[in-house]
DODRENVO-680923 format. One record per residue: residue number from 0; residue in one letter; x, y, z of N, C-alpha, C, O, CB in turn. Coordinates in steps of 0.02 Angstrom, whole numbers, always signed. Glycine has a CB too. Layout:
! residues N
LUMZA  gufi  zase  n_east  n_north    n_up  ca_east  ca_north   ca_up  c_east  c_north    c_up  o_east  o_north    o_up  cb_east  cb_north   cb_up
LUMZA   NUM     A       X        Y       Z        X         Y       Z       X        Y       Z       X        Y       Z        X         Y       Z
...
END
This chain:
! residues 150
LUMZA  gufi  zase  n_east  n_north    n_up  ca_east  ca_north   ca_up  c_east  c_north    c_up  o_east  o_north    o_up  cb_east  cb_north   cb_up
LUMZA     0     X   -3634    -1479   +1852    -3656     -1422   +1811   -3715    -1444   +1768   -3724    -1503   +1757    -3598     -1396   +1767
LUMZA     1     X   -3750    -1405   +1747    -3831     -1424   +1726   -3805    -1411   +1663   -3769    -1363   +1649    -3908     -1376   +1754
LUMZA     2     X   -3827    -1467   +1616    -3824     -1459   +1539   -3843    -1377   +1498   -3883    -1333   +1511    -3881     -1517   +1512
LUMZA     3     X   -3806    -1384   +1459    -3780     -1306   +1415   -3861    -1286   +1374   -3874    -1335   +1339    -3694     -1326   +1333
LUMZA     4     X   -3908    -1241   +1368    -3925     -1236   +1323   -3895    -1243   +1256   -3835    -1239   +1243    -3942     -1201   +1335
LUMZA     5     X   -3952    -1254   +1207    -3921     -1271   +1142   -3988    -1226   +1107   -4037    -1195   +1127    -3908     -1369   +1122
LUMZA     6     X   -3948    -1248   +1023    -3999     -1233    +968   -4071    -1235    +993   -4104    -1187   +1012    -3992     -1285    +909
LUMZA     7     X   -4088    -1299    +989    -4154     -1336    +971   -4200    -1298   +1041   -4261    -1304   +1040    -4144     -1441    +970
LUMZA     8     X   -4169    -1260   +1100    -4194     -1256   +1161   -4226    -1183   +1147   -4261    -1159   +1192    -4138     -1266   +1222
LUMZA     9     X   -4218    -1153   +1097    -4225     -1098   +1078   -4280    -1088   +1039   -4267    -1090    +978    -4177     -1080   +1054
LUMZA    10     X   -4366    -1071   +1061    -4408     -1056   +1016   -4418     -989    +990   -4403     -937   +1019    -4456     -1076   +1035
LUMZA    11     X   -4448     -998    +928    -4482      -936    +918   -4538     -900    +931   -4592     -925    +915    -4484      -933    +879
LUMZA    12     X   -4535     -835    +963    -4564      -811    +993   -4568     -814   +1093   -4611     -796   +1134    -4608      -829    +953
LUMZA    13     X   -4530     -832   +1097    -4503      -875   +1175   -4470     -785   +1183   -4441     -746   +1146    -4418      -976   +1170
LUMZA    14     X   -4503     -783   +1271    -4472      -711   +1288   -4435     -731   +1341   -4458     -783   +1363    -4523      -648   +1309
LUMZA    15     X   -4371     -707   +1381    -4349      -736   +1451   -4346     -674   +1478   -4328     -636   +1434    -4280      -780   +1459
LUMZA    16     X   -4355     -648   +1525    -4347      -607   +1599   -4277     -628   +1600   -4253     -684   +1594    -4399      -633   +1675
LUMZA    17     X   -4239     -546   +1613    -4149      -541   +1604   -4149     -520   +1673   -4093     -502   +1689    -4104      -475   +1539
LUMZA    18     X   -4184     -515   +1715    -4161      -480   +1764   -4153     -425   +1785   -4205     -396   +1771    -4130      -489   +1769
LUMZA    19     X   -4124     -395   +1808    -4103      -306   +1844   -4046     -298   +1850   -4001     -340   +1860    -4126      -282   +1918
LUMZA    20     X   -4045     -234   +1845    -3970      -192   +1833   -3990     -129   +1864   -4033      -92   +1839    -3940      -178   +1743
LUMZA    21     X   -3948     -109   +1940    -3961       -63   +1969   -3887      -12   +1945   -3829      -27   +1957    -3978       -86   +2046
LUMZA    22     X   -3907      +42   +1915    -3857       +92   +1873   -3850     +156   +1953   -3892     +183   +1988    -3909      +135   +1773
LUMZA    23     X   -3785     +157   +1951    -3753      +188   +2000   -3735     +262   +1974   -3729     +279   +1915    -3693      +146   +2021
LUMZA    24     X   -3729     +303   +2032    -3681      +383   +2003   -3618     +352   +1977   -3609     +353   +1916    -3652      +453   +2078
LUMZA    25     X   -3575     +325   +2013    -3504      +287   +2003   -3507     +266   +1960   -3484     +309   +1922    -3478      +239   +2038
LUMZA    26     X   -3521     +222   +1930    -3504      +166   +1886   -3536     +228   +1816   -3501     +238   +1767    -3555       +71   +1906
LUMZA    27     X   -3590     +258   +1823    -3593      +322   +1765   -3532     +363   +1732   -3516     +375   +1674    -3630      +378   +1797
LUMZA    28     X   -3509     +378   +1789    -3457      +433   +1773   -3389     +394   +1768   -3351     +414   +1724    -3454      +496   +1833
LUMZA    29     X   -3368     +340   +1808    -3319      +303   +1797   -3339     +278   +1722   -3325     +324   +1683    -3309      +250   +1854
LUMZA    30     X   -3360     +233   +1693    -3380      +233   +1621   -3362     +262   +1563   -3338     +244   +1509    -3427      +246   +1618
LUMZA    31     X   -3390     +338   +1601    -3394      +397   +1549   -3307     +443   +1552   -3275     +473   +1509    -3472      +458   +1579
LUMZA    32     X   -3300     +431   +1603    -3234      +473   +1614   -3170     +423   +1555   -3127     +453   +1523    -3209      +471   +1723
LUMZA    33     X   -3175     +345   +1553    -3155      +310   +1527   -3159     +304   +1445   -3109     +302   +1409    -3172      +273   +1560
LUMZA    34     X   -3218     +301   +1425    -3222      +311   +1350   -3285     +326   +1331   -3311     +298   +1282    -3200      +255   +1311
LUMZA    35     X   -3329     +387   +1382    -3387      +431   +1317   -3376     +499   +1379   -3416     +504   +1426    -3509      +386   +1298
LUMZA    36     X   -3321     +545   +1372    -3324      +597   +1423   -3342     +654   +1401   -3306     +701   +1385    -3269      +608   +1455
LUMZA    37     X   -3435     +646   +1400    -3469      +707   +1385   -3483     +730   +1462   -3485     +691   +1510    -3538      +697   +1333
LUMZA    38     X   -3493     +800   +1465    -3517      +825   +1538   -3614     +784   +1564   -3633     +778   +1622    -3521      +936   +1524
LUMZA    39     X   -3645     +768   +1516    -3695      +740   +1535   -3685     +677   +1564   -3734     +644   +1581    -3733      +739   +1492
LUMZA    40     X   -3620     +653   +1573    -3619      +588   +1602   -3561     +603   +1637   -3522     +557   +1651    -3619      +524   +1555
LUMZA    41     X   -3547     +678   +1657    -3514      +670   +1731   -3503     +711   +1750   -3448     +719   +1777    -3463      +641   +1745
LUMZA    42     X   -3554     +768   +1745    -3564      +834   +1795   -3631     +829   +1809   -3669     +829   +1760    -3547      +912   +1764
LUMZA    43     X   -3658     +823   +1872    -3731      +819   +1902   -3748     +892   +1882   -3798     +888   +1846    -3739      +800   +1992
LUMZA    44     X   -3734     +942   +1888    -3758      +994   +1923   -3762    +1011   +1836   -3819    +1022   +1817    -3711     +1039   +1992
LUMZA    45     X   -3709    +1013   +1786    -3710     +1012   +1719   -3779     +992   +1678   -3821    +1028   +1650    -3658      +967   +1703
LUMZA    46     X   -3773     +914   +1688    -3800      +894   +1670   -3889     +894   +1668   -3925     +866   +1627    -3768      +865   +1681
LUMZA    47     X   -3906     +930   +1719    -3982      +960   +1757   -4001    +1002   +1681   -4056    +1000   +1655    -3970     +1029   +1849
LUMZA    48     X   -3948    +1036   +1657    -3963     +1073   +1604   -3964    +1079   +1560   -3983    +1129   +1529    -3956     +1099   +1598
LUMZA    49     X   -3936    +1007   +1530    -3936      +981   +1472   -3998     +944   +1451   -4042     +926   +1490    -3882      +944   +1468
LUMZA    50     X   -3997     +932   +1373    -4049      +897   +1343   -4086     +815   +1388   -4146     +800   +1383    -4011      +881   +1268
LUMZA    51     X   -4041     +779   +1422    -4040      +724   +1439   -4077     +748   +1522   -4114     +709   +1551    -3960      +687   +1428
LUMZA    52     X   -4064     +805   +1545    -4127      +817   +1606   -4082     +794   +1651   -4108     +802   +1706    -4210      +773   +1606
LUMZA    53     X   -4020     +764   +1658    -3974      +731   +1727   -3919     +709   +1704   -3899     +717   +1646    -4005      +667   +1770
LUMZA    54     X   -3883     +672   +1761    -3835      +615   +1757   -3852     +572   +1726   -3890     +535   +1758    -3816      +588   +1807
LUMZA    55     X   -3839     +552   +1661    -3841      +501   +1626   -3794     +441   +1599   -3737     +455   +1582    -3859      +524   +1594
LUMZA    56     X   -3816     +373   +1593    -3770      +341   +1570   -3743     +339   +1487   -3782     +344   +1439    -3789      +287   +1594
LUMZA    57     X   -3702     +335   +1484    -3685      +323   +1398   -3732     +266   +1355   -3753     +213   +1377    -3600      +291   +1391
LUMZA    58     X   -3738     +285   +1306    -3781      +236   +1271   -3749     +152   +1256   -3775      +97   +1247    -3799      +275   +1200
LUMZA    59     X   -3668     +183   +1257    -3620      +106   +1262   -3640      +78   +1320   -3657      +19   +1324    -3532      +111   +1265
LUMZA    60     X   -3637     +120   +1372    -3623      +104   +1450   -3678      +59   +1455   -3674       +9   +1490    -3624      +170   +1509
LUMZA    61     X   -3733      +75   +1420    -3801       +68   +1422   -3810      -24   +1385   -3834      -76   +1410    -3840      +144   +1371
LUMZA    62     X   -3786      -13   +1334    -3764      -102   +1298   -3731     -123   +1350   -3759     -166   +1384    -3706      -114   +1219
LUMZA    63     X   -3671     -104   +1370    -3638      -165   +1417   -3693     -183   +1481   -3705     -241   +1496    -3554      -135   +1455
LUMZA    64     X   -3717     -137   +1508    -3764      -150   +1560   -3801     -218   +1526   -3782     -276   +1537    -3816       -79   +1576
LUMZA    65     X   -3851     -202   +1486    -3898      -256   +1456   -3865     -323   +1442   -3894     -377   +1443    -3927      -232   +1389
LUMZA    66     X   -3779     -307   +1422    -3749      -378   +1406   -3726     -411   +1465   -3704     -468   +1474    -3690      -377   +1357
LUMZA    67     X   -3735     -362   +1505    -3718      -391   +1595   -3789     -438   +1608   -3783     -497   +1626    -3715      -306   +1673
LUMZA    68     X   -3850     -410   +1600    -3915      -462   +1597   -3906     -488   +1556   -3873     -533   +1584    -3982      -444   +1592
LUMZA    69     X   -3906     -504   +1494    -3901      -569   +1445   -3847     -604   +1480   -3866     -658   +1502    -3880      -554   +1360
LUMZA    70     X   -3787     -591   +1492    -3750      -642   +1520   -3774     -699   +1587   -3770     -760   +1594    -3694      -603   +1538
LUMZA    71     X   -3792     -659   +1616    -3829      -668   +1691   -3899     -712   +1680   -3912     -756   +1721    -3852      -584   +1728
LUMZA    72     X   -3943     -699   +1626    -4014      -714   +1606   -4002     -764   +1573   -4045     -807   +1583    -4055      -665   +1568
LUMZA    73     X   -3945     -786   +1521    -3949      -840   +1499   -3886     -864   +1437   -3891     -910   +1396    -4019      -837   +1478
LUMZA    74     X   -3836     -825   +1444    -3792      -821   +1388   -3747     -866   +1425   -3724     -909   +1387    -3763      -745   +1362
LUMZA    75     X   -3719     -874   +1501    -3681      -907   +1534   -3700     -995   +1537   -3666    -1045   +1545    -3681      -870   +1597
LUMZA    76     X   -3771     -983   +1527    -3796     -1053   +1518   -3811    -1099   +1459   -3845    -1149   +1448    -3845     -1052   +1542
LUMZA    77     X   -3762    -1050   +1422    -3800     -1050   +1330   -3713    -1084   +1300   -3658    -1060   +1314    -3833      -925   +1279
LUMZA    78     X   -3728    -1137   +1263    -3683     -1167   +1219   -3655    -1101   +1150   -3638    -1116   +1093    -3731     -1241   +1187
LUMZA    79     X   -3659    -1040   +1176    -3622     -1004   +1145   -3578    -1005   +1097   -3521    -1013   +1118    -3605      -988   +1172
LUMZA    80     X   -3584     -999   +1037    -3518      -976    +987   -3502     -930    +961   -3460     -933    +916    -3508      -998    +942
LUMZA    81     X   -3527     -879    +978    -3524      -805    +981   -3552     -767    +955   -3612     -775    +965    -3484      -783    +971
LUMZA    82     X   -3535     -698    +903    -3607      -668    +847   -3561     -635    +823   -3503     -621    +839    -3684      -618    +871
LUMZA    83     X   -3606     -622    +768    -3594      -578    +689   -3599     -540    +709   -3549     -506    +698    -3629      -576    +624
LUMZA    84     X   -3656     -496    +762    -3657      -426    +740   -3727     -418    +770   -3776     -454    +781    -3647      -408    +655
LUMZA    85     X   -3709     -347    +778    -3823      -325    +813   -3824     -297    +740   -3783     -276    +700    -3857      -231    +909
LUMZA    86     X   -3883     -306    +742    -3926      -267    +671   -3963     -200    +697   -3991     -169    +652    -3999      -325    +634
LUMZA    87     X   -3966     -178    +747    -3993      -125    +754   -3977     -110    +856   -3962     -152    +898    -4080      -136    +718
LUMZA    88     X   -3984      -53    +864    -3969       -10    +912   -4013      +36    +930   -3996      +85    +897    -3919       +18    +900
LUMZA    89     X   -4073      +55    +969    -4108      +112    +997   -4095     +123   +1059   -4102      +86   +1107    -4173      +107    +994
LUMZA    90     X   -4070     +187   +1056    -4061      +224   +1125   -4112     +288   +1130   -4110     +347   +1112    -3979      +252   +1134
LUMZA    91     X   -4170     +235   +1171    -4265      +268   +1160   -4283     +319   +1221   -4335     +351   +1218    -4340      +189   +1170
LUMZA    92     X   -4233     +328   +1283    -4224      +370   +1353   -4171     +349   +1367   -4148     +292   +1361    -4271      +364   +1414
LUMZA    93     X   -4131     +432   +1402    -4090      +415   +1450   -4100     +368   +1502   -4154     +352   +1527    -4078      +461   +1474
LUMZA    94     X   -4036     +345   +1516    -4017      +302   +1588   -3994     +338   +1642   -3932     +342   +1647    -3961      +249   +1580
LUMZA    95     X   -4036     +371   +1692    -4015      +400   +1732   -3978     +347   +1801   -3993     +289   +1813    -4071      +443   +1744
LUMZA    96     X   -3925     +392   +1838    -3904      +361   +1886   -3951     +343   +1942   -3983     +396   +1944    -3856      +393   +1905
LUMZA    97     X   -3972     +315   +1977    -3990      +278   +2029   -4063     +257   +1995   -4111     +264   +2033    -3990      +321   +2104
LUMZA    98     X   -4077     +234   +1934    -4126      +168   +1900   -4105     +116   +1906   -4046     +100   +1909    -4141      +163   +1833
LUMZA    99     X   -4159      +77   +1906    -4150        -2   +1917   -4170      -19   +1828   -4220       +3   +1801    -4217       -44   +1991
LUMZA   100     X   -4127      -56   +1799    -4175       -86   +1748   -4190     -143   +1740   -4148     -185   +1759    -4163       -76   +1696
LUMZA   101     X   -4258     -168   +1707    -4273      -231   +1681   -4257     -248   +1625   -4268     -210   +1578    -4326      -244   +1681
LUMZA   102     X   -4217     -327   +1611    -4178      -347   +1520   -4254     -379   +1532   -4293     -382   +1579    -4078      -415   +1494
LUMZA   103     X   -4252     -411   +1438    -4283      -449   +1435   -4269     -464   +1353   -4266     -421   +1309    -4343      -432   +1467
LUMZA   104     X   -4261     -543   +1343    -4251      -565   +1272   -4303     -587   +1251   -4346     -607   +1291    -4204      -613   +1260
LUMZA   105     X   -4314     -590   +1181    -4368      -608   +1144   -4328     -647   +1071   -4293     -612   +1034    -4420      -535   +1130
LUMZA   106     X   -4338     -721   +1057    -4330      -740    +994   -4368     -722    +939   -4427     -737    +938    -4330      -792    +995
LUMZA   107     X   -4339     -691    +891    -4379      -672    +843   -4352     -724    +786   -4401     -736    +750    -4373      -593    +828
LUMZA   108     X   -4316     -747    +772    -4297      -812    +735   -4254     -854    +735   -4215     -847    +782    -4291      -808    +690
LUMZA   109     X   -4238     -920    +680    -4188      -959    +704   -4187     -989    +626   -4228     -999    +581    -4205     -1011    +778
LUMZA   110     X   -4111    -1000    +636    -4089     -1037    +576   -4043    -1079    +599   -4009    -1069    +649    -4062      -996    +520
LUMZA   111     X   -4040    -1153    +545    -3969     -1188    +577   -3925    -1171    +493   -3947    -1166    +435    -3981     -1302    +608
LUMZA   112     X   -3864    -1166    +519    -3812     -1128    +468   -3816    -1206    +413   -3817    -1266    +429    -3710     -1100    +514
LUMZA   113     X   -3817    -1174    +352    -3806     -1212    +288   -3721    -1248    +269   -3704    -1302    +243    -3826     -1152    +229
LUMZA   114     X   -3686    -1196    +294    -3594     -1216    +272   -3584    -1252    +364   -3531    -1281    +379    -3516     -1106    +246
LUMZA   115     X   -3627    -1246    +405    -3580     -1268    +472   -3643    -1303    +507   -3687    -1267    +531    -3537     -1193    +528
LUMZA   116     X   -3647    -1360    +509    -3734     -1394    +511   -3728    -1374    +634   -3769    -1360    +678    -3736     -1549    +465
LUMZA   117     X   -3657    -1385    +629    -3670     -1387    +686   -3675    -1312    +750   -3669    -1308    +811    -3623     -1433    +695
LUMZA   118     X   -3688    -1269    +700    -3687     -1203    +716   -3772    -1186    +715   -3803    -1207    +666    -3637     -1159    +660
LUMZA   119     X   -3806    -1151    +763    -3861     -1123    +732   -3874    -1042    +750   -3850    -1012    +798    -3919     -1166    +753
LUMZA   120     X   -3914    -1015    +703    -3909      -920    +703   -3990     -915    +726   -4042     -926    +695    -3888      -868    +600
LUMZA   121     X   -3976     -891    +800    -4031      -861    +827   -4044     -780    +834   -4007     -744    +867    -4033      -888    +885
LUMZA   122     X   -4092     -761    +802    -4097      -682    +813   -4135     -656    +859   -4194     -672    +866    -4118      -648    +761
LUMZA   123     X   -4105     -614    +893    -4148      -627    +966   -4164     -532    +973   -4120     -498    +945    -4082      -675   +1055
LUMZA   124     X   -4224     -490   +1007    -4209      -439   +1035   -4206     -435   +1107   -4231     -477   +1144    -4242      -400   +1013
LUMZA   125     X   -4171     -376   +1127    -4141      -364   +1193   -4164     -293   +1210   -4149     -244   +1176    -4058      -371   +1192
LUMZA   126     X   -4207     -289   +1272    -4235      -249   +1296   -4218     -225   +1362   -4190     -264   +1401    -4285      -266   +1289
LUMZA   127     X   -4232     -164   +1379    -4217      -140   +1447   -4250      -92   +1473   -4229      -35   +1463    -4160      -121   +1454
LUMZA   128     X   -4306      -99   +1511    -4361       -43   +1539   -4324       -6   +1620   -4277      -36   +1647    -4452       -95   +1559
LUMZA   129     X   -4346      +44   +1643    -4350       +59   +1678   -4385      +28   +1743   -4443      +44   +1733    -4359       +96   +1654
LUMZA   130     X   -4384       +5   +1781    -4445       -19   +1835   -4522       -3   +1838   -4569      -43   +1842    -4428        +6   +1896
LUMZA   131     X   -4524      +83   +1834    -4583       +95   +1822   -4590      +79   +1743   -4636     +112   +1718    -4599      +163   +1847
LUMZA   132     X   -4566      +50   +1710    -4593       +41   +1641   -4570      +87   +1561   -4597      +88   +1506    -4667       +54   +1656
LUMZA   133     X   -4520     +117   +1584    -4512      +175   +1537   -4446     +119   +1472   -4392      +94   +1488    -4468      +270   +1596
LUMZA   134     X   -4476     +118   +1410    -4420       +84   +1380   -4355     +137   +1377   -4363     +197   +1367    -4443       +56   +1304
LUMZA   135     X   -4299     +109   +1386    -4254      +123   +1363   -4206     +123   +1318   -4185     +173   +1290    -4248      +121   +1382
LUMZA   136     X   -4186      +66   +1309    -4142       +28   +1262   -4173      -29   +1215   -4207      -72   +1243    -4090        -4   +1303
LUMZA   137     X   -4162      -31   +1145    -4200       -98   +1098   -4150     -107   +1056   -4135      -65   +1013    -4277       -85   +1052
LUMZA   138     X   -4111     -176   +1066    -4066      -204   +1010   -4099     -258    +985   -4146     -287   +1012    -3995      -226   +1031
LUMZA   139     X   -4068     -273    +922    -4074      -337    +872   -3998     -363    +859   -3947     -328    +858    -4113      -315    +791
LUMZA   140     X   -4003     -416    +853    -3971      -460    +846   -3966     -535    +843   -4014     -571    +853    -3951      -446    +869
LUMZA   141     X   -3894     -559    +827    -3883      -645    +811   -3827     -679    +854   -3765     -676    +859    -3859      -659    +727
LUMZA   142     X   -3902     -729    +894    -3820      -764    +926   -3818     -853    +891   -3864     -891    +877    -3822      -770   +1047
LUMZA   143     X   -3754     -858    +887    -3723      -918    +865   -3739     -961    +912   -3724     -934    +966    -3653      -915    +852
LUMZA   144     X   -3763    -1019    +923    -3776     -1058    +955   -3756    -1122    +938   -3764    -1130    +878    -3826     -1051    +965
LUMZA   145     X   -3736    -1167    +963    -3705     -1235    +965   -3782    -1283    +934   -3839    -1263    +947    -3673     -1257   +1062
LUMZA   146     X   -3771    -1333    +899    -3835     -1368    +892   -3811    -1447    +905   -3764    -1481    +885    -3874     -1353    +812
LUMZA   147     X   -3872    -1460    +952    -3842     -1536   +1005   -3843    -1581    +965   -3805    -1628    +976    -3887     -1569   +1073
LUMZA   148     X   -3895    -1583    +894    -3867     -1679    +862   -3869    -1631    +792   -3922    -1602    +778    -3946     -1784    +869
LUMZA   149     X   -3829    -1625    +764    -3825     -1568    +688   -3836    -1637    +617   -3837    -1621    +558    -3709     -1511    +679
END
């Protein structure tokens, strides 16, 4: 197994390519039928006439997707200790069913923790375009990261 990212591997201003996430009819409405069961996320023919213009995904549905690319892009490879919390949430366009999307992380800062030397707080944003380019989704947030000589 290839050594864990850590703290120190983490610059600022450093962007990574998350990959793709191809969003299905299924997995929309299964989602939504489960825990956001508005008709815009699971009547096609409904939904044409609603504000959102289609089948859409939930804006949760929409985070787990992106945390499916962060996991995949680099969280599985990451000395992980988990997070506090997102600081912010934009849901900037619907996620229609049969889009592909692009993640993509960006460090926006880094701290190593004062009470836990061997902990460090990276704040990172998390992005998700459309293929042709249309943003969709913009979080902020902090991930806990392991630091290799504290």
């Amino acid at each position: 197994m290839a050594e864990l990212l850590h703290f120190e591997d983490f610059a600022v201003g450093e962007s990574l390519d998350l990959g793709t996430y191809e969003v299905t009819a299924a997995e929309v409405k299964a989602f939504a039928s489960e825990f956001d069961p508005q008709f815009f996320h699971l009547d096609e023919e409904r939904a044409k006439s609603s504000v959102l213009g289609g089948l859409s995904a939930s804006g949760w549905h929409t985070c787990g997707m992106l945390m499916r690319m962060m996991v995949d892009g680099y969280l599985a490879r990451t000395a992980g200790m988990g997070s506090p919390g997102l600081d912010e949430i934009k849901w900037l366009k619907p996620v229609y069913a049969g889009e592909t999307l692009r993640g993509r992380m960006t460090v926006l800062a880094k701290r190593q923790s004062k009470s836990r030397p061997d902990m460090g707080l990276v704040t990172m944003r998390w992005e998700a375009h459309s293929v042709a380019g249309e943003a969709k989704i913009d979080m902020t947030g902090v991930n806990l990261i392991k630091v290799r000589a504290p």
